[in-house]
C-alpha positions in Angstrom: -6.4 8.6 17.2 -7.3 5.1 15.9 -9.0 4.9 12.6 -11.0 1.5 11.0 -10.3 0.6 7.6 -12.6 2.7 5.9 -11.3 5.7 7.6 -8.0 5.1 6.8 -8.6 4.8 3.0 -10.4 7.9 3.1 -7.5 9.5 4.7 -4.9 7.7 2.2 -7.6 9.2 -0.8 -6.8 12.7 0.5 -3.0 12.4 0.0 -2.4 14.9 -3.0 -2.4 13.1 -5.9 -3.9 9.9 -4.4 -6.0 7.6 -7.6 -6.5 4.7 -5.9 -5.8 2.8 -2.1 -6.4 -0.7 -0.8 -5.6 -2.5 2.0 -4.5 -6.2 1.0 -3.6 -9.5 2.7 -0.7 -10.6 1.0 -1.4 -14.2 2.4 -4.8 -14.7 1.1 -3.9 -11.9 -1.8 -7.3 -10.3 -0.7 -8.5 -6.7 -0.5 -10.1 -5.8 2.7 -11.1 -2.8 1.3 -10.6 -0.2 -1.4 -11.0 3.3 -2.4 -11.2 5.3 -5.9 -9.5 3.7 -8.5 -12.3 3.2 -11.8 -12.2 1.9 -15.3 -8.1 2.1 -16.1 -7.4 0.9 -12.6 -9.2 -2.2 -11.2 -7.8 -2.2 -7.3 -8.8 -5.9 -6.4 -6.6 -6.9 -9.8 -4.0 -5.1 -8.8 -4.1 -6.0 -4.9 -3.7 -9.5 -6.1 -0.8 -8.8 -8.2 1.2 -6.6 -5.8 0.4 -9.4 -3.6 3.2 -11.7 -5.7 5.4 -8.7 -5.7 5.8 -8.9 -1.9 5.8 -12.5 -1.6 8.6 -12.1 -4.4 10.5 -9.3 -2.1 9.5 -11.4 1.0 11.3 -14.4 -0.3 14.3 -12.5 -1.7 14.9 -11.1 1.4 14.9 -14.5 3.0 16.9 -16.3 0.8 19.2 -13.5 1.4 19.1 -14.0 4.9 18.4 -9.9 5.3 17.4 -9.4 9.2 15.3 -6.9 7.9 11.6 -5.3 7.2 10.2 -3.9 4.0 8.6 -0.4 5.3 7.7 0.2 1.9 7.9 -0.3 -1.9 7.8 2.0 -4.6 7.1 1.6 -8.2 7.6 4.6 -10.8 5.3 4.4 -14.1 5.6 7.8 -16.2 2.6 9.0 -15.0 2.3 7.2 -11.6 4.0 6.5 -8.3 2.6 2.8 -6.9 3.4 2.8 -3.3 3.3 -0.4 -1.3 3.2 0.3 2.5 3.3 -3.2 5.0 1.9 -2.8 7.6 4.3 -3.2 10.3 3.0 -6.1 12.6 3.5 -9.5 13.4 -0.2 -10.8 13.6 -0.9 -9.6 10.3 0.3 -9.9 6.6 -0.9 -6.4 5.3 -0.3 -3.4 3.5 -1.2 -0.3 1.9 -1.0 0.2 -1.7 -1.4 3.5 -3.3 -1.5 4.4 -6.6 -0.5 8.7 -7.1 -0.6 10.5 -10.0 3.1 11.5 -10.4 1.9 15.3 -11.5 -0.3 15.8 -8.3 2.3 14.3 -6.0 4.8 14.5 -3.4 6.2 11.0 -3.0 8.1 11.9 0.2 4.9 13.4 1.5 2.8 10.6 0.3 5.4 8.0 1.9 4.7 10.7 5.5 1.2 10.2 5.2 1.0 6.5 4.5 3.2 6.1 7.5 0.7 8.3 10.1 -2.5 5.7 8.4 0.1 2.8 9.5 0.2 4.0 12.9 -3.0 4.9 13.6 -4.9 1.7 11.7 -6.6 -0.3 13.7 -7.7 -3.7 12.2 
């Protein structure tokens, strides 16, 4: 089943523990879209900034010469689990980044979930 955007971060939003999803150009360091987040989490601030950390990665991995794709990215606060899904395609520089409460969540189910939005996006 193909989902739009705003299906998949509805979908992403029902992931247990899920506080926050966008889905970000890491060219332009745009969000295309968002959903939850609130006062202690502004998504378009941090879509721009996990945009440099993929540029970073994306240029590490170069320099390195890696023949190799991110899948995804993970980022452990104390109290939170930042996940940074690309978007596996060659006409587009996406991902997904979710932010999950680490109490609420499974990280390997989270990672399952992110992975089905992936496939089934359409954008």
């Amino acid at each position: 089943m193909m989902m739009n955007i705003d299906t998949a971060l509805k979908e992403a939003m029902s992931i247990a523990g899920a506080v926050g999803v966008a889905l970000v150009d890491y060219e332009s360091g745009m969000s295309l879209g968002t959903s939850g987040g609130g006062e202690w989490l502004d998504l378009d601030v941090a879509a721009a900034g996990n945009t440099e950390v993929v540029r970073s990665k994306l240029r590490v991995m170069s320099s390195l010469s890696l023949n190799d794709t991110i899948e995804d990215m993970l980022i452990t606060l104390h109290r939170q689990y930042h996940l940074i899904r690309l978007l596996n395609s060659s006409r587009n520089s996406l991902f997904l980044y979710l932010v999950l409460d680490r109490e609420r969540a499974n990280l390997a189910l989270a990672r399952h979930y992110l992975k089905r939005i992936e496939t089934d996006l359409q954008v």
